[in-house]
LUMSE-479115 format. One line per field, with one value per residue: residue in one letter; x, y, z of N, C-alpha, C in turn. Coordinates in steps of 0.02 Angstrom, whole numbers, plus 50000, padded with zeros to 5 digits. Atoms other than C-alpha are relative to their C-alpha. Layout:
% LUMSE-479115
code = a,... $
n.east = X,... $
n.north = Y,... $
n.up = Z,... $
ca.east = X,... $
ca.north = Y,... $
ca.up = Z,... $
c.east = X,... $
c.north = Y,... $
c.up = Z,... $
//
This chain:
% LUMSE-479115
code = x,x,x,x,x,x,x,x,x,x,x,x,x,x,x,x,x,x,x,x,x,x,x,x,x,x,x,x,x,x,x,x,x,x,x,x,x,x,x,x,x,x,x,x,x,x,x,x,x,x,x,x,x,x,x,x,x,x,x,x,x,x,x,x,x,x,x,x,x,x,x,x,x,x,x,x,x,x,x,x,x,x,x,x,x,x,x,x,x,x,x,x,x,x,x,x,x,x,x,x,x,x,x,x,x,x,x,x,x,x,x,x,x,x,x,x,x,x,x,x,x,x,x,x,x,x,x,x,x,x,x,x,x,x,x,x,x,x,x,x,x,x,x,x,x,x,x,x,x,x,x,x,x,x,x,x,x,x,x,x,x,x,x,x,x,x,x,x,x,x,x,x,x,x,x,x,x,x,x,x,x,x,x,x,x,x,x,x,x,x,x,x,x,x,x,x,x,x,x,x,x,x,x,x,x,x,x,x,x,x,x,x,x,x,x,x,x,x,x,x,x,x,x,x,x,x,x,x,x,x,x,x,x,x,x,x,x,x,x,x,x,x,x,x,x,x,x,x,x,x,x,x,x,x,x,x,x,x,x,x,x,x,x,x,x,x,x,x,x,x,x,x,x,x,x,x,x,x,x,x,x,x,x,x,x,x,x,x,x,x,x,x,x,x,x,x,x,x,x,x,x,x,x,x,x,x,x,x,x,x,x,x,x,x,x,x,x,x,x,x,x,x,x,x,x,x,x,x,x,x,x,x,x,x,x $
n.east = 50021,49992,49957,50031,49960,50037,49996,50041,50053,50018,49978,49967,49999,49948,50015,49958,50012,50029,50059,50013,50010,50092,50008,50054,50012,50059,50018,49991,49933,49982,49971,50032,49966,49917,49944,50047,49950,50050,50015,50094,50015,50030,50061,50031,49986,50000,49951,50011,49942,50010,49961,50002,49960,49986,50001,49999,49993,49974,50035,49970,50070,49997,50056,49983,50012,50056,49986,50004,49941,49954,49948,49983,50020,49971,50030,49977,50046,49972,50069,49975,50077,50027,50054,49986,50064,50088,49913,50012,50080,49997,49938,49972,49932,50003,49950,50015,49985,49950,49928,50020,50013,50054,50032,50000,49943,50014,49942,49996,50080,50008,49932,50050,50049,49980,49960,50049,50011,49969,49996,50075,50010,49945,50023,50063,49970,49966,50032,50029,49953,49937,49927,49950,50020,49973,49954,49957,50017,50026,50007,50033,50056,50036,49983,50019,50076,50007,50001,50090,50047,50008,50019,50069,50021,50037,49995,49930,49997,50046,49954,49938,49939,50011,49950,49974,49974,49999,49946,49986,49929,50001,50057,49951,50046,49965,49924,50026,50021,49938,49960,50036,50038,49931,49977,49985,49967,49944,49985,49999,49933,49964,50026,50003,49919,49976,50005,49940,49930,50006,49991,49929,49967,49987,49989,49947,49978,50015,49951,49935,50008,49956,49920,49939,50002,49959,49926,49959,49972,49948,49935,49988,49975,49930,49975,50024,49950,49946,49976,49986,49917,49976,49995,49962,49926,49961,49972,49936,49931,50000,49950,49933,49948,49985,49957,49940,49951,49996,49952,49932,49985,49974,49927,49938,50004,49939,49943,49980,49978,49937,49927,50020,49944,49939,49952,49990,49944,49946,50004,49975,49936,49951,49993,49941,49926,50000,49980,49952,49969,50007,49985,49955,49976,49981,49980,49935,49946,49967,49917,49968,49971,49953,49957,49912,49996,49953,50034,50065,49970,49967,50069,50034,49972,50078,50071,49999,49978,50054,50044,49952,50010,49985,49940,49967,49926,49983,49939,49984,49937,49943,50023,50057,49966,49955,50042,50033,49948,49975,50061,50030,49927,50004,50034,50087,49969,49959,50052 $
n.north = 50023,49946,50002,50011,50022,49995,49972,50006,50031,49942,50002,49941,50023,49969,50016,49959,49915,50018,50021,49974,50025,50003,50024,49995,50010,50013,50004,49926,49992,49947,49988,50002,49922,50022,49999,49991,50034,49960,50060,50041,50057,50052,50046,49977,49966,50039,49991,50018,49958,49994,49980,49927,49999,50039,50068,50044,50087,50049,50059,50051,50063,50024,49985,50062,49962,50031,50069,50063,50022,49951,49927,49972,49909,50004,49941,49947,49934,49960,49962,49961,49994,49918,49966,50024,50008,50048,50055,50000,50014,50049,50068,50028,49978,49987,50012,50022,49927,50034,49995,49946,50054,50030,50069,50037,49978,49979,49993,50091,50030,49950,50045,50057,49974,49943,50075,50061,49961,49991,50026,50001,49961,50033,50044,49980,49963,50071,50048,49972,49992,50037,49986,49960,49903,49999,49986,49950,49944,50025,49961,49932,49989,50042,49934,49947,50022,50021,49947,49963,50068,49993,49895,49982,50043,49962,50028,49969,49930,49991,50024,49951,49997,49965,50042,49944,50054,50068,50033,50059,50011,50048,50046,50036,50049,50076,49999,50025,49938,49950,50036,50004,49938,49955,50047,49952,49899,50019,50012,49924,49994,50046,49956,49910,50009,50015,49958,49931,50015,50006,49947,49952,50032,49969,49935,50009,50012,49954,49937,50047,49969,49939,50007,50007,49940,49972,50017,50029,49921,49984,50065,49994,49919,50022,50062,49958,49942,50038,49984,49957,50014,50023,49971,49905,50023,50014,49956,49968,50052,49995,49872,49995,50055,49925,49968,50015,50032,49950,49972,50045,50004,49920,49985,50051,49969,49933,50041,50005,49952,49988,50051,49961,49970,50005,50023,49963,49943,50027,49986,49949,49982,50050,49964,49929,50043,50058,49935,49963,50018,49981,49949,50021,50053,49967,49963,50010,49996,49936,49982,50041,50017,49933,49998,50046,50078,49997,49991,50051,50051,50009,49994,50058,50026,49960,50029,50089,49997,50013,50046,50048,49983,49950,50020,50003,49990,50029,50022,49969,50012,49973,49996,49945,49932,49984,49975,49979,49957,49973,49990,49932,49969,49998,49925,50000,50013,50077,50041 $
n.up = 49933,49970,49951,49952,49933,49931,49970,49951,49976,50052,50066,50017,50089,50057,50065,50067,50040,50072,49969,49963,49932,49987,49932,49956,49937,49964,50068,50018,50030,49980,50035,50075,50042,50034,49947,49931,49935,49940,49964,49998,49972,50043,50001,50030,50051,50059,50039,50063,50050,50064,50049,50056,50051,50056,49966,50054,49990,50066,50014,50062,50006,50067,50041,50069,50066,50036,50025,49972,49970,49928,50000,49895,50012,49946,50002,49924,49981,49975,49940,49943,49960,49995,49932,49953,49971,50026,49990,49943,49984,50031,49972,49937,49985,49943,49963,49906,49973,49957,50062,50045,50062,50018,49963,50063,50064,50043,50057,50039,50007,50062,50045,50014,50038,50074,50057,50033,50037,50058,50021,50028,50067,50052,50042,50071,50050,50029,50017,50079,50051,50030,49968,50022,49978,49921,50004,50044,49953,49939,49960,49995,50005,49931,49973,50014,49965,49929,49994,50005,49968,49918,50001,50001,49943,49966,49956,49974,49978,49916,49941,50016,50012,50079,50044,50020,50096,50012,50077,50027,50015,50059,50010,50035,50022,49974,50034,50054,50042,50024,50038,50078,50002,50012,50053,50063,50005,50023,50056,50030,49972,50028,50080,49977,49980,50057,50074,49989,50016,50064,50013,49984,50057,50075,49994,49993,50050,50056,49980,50028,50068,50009,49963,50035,50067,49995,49995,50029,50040,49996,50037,50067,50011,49991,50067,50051,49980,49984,50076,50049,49993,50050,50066,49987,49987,50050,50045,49981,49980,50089,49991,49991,50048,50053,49982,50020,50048,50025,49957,50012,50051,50024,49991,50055,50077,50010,50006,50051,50045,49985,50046,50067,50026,49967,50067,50029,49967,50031,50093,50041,49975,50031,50066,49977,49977,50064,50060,49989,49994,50074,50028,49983,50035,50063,49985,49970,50036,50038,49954,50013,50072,50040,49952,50014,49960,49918,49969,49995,49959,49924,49970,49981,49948,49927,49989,49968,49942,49956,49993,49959,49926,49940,49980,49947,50008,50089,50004,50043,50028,50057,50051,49986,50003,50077,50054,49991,50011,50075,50054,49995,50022,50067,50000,50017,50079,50020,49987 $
ca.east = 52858,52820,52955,52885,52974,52901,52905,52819,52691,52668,52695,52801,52752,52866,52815,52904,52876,52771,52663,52522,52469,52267,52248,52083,52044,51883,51837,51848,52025,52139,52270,52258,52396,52580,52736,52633,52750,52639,52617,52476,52411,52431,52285,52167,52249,52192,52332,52335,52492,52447,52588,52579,52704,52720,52708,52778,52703,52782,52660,52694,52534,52498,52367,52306,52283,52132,52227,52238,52436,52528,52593,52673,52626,52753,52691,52739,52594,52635,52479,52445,52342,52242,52118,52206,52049,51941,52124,52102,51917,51938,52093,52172,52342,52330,52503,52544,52566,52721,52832,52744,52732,52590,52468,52437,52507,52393,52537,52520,52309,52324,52461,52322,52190,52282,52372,52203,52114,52245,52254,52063,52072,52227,52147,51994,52097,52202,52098,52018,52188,52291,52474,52556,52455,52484,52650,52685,52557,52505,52600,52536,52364,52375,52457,52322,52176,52254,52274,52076,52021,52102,52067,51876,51882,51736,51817,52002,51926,51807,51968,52068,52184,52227,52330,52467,52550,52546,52710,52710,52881,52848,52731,52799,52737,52812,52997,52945,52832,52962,53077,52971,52906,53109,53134,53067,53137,53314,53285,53253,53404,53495,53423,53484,53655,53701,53626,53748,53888,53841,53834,53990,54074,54023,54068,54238,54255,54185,54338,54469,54410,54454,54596,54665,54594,54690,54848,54838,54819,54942,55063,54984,55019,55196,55227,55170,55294,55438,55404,55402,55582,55637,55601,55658,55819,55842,55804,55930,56066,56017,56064,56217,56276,56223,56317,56456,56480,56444,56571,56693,56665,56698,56866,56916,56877,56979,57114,57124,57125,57255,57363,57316,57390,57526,57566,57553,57665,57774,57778,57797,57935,58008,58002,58080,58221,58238,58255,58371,58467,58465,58515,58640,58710,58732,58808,58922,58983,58998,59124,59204,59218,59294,59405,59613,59649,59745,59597,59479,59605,59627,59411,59399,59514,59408,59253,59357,59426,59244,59169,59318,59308,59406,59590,59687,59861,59923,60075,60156,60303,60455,60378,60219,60306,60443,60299,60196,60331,60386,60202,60187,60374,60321,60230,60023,60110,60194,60045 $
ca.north = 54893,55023,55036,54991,54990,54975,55082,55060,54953,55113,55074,55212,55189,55265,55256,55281,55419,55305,55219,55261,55239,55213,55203,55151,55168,55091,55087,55283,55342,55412,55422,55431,55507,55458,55446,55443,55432,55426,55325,55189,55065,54898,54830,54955,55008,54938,54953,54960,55007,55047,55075,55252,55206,55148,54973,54854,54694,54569,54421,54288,54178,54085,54115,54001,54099,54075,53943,53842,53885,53929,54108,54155,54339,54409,54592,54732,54830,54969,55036,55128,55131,55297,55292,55210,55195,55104,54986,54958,54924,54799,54685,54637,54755,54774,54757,54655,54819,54714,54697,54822,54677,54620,54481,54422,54459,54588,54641,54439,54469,54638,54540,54384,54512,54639,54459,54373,54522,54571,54405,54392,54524,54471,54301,54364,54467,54307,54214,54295,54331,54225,54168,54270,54441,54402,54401,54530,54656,54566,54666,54842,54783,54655,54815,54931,54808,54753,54936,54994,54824,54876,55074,55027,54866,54929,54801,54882,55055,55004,54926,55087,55031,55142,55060,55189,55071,54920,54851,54699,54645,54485,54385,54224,54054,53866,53855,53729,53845,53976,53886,53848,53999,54081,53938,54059,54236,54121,54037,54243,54300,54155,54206,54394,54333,54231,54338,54491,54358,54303,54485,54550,54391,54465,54630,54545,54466,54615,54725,54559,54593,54765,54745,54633,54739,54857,54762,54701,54883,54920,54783,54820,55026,54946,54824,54982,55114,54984,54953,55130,55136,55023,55092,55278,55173,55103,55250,55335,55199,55226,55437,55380,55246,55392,55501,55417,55358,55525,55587,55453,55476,55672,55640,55481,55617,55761,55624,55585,55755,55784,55640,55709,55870,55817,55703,55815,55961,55802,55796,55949,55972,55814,55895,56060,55944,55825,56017,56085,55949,55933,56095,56052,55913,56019,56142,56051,55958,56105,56162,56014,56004,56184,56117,56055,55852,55911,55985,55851,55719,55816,55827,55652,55627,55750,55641,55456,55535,55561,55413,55310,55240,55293,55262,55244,55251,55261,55165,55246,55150,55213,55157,55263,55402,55408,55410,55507,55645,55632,55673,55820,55879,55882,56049,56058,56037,55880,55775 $
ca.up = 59350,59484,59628,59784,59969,60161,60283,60458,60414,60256,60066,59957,59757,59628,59463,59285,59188,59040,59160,59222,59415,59457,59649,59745,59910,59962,59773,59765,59653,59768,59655,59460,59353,59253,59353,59522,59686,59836,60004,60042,60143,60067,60159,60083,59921,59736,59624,59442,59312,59135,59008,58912,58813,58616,58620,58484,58455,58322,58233,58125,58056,57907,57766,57615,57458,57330,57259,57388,57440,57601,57633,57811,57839,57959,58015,58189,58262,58331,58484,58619,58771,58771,58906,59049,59150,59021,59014,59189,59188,59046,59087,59239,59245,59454,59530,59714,59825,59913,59744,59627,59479,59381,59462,59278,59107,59022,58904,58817,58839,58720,58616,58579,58552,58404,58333,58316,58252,58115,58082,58043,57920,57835,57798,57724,57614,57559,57551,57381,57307,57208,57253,57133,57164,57341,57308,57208,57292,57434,57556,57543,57510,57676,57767,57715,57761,57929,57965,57922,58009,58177,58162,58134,58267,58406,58537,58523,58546,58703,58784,58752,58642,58477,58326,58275,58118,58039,57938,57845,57831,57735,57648,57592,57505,57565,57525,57389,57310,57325,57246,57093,57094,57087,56930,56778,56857,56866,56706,56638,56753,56669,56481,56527,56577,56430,56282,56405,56387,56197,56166,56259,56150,55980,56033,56089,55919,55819,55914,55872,55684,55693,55781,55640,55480,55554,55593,55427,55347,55422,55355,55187,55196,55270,55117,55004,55083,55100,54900,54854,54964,54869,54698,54767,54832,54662,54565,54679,54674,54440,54480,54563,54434,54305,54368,54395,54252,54197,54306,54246,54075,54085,54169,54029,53892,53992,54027,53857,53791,53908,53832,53669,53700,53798,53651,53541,53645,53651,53449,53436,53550,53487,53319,53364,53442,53303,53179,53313,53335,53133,53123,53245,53160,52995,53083,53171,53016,52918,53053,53019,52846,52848,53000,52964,53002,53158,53228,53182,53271,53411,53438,53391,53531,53648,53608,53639,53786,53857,53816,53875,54050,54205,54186,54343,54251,54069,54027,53881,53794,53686,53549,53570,53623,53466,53337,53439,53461,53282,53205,53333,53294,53100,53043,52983,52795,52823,52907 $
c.east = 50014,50066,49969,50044,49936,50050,49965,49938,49960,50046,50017,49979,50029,49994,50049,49964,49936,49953,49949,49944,49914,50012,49941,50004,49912,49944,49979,50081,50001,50061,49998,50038,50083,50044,49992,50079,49969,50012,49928,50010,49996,49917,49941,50007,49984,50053,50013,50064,49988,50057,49966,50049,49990,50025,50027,49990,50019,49950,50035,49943,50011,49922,49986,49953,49928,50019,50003,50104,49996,50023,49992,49990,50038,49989,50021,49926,50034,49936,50016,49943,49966,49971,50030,49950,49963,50059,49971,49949,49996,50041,50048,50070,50020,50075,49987,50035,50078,50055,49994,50006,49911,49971,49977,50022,49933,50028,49961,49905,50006,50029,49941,49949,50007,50016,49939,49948,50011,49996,49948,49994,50038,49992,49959,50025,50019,49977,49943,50063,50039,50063,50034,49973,50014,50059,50032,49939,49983,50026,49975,49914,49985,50005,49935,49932,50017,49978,49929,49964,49999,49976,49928,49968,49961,50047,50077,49979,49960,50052,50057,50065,49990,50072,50037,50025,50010,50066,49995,50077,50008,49952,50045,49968,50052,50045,49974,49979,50057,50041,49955,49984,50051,50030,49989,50046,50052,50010,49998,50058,50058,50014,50068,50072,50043,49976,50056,50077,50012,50021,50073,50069,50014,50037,50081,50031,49993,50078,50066,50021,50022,50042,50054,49980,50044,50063,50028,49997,50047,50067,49988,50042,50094,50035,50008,50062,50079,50027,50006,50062,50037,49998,50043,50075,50027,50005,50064,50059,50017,50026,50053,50029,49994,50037,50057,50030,50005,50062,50066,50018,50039,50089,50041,50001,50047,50066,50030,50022,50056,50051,50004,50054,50053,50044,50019,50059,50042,50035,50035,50074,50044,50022,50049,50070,50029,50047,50057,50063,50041,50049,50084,50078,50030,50050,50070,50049,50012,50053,50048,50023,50063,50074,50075,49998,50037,49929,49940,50009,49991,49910,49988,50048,49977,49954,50047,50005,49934,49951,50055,49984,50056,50072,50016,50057,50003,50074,50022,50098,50049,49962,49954,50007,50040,49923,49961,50005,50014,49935,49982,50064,49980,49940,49926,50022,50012,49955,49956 $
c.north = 50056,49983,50001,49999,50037,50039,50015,49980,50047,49949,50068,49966,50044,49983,50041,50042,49988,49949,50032,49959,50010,49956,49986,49982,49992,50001,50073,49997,50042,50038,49973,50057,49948,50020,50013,50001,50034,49940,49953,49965,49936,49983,50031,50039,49937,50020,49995,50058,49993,50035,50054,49990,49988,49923,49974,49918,49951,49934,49975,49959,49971,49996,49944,50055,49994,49942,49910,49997,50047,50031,50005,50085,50019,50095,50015,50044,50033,50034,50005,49988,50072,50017,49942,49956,49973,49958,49956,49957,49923,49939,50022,50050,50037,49972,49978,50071,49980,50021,50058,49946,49988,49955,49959,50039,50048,50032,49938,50025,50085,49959,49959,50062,50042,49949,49981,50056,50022,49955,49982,50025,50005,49923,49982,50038,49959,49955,49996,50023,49947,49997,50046,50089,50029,50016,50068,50092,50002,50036,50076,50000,49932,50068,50050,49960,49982,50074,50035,49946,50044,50062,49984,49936,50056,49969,50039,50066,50001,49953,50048,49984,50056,49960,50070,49986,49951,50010,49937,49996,49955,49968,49961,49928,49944,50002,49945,50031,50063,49991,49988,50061,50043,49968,50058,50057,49979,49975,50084,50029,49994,50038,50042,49952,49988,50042,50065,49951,49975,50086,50048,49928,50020,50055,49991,49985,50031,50055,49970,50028,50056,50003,49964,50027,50047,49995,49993,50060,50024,49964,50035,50074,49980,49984,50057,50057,49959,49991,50068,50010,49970,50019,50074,49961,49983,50053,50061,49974,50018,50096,49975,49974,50047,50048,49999,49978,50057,50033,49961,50004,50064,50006,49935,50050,50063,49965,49988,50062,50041,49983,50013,50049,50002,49950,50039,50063,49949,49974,50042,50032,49944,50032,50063,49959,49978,50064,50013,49949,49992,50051,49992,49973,50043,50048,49973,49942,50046,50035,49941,49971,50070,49981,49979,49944,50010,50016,49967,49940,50023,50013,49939,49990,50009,49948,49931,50021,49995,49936,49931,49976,50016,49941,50025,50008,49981,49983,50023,49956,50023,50017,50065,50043,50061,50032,50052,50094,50016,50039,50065,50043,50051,50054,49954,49965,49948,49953,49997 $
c.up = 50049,50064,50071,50077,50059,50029,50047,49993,49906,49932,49958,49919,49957,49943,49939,49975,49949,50048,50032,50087,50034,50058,50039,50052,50038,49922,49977,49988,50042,49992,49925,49952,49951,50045,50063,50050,50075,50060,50008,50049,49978,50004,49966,49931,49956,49953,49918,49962,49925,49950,49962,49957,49936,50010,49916,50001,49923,49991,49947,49989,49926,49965,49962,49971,49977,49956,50019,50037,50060,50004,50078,49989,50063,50008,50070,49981,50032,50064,50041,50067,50002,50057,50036,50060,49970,50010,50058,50000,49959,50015,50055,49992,50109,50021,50085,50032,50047,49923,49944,49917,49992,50030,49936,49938,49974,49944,49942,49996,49945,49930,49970,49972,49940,49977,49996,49956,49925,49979,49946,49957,49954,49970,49950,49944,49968,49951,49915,49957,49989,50026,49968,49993,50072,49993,49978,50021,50066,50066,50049,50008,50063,50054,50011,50054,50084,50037,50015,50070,50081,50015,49999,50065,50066,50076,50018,50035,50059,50048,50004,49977,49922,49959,49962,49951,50012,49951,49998,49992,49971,49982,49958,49979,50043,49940,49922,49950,49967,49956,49923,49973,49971,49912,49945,50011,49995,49927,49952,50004,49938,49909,49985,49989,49940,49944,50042,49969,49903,49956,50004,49938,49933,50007,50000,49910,49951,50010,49979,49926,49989,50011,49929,49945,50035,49992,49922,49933,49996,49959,49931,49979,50025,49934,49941,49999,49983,49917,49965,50024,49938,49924,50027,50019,49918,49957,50026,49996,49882,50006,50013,49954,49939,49985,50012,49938,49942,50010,49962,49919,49961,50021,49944,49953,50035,50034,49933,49959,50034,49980,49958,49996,50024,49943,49938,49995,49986,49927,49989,50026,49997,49926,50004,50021,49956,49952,50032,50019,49917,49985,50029,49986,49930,50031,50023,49928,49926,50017,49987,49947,49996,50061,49966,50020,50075,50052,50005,50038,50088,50041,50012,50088,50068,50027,50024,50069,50056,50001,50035,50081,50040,49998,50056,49985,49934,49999,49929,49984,49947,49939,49957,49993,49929,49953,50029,49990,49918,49946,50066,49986,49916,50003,49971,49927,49998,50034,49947 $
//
């Protein structure tokens, strides 16, 4: 909206940068340009503001297929005005020279004419395709035709408008439909899901399986090692008891042949004893045969004396004495 203020009776117009400003005075232009800023006369000024800008207009309509269903077609033009002056000429965009506003909507009268247009050529398109080609190409090939439709429309290009893009943003059937329509790709989905979870199951129970062949390899190579222990323990426990008794048998046989010749040494040095006592014995009564009775009395007396025990006092009476005296008085001859 242009900017407008009084001043003695004078009007001041200030225009944006993306509008543009078409002035007549007396039905000769006496201004005619983008971002105008000039004075006027209300009472003799015509006024007209034409957007230069990029314009976006948003639709929403509804189609029926070749089947006979309902699709919403929800689509953005994108146009421009080009020639300002045919604009002008065609629809009403004249601003009040007091406020600088529109005196009616031509914005909403472009709007009605690109929405009923596109629409036109997005139904005839539809209207020969099926719901599910619609669906599944239906946007690019409503896109393409709205697109040609308005680019070759004679009425857009003799009201200066130009169409710069079309997007479709949806094409869609009645929730119902939809819904039926979503039933196989979920029941597929679905399918998909369970043969992944059937699958990741086996896979679980193919990895269990391994898991216990393994465990129970292991046990067996356990059970296998544990019995050859055991045999290597016993044939080691049959070495030791071998051995010892090896061991035990070498010291009973050099025990014995110790006792052997220790019995024997004692033999033989019992024997030697036995001779030299023998010899002894001869010897000593051979001295004793050649000995006198005085000197055989007075040995035996030697030997009682040592085997006797331990007088403390000998009492010796007369008697004793007399004879004892008289038989040592008396010579070797007379005993």
């Amino acid at each position: 909206m242009a900017d407008i203020t009084r001043r003695f009776g004078f009007r001041h117009l200030r225009a944006a940068p993306t509008a543009h400003i078409r002035h007549l005075r007396g039905g000769i232009p006496a201004h005619d340009g983008t971002g105008l800023a000039f004075w006027f006369r209300p009472l003799t000024a015509a006024l007209s503001e034409v957007p230069a800008d990029d314009r976006e207009l948003a639709m929403l309509f509804h189609a029926r297929t070749a089947d006979f269903q309902d699709v919403t077609v929800q689509a953005t033009v994108t146009f421009r005005i080009t020639d300002p002056a045919v604009a002008a000429a065609r629809v009403d965009f004249s601003i009040d020279p007091d406020t600088g506003s529109w005196r009616s909507a031509p914005l909403d009268q472009l709007g009605t004419l690109l929405t009923e247009t596109a629409q036109q050529h997005a139904l005839d398109l539809l209207a020969r395709t099926p719901l599910a080609a619609a669906l599944t190409d239906g946007v690019a090939a409503v896109r393409d035709r709205v697109t040609t439709g308005l680019t070759a429309d004679p009425r857009l290009a003799e009201t200066g408008l130009a169409v710069i893009a079309v997007r479709v943003v949806a094409l869609r059937p009645e929730p119902e439909v939809e819904r039926a329509l979503r039933t196989p790709a979920r029941e597929l989905v679905q399918q998909e899901a369970d043969r992944a979870t059937y699958e990741r199951r086996a896979v679980a129970v193919e990895r269990e399986r391994a898991i216990a062949e393994n465990e129970l390899g292991s046990r067996i190579e356990l059970a296998r090692r544990e019995e050859q222990l055991l045999a290597q323990q016993g044939a080691n426990a049959r070495l030791q008891a071998e051995e010892a008794a090896a061991a035990d048998r070498v010291s009973t046989e050099a025990e014995a042949t110790r006792r052997t010749r220790l019995a024997e040494a004692e033999a033989q040095a019992t024997g030697m004893l036995g001779e030299a006592k023998a010899t002894a014995e001869a010897a000593w009564l051979t001295a004793h045969q050649q000995a006198d009775p005085a000197t055989l009395r007075a040995l035996a007396l030697i030997r009682l004396a040592e085997h006797l025990p331990r007088i403390d006092s000998v009492t010796l009476t007369p008697d004793l004495l007399t004879g004892l005296l008289a038989r040592l008085g008396a010579g070797p001859g007379e005993s």
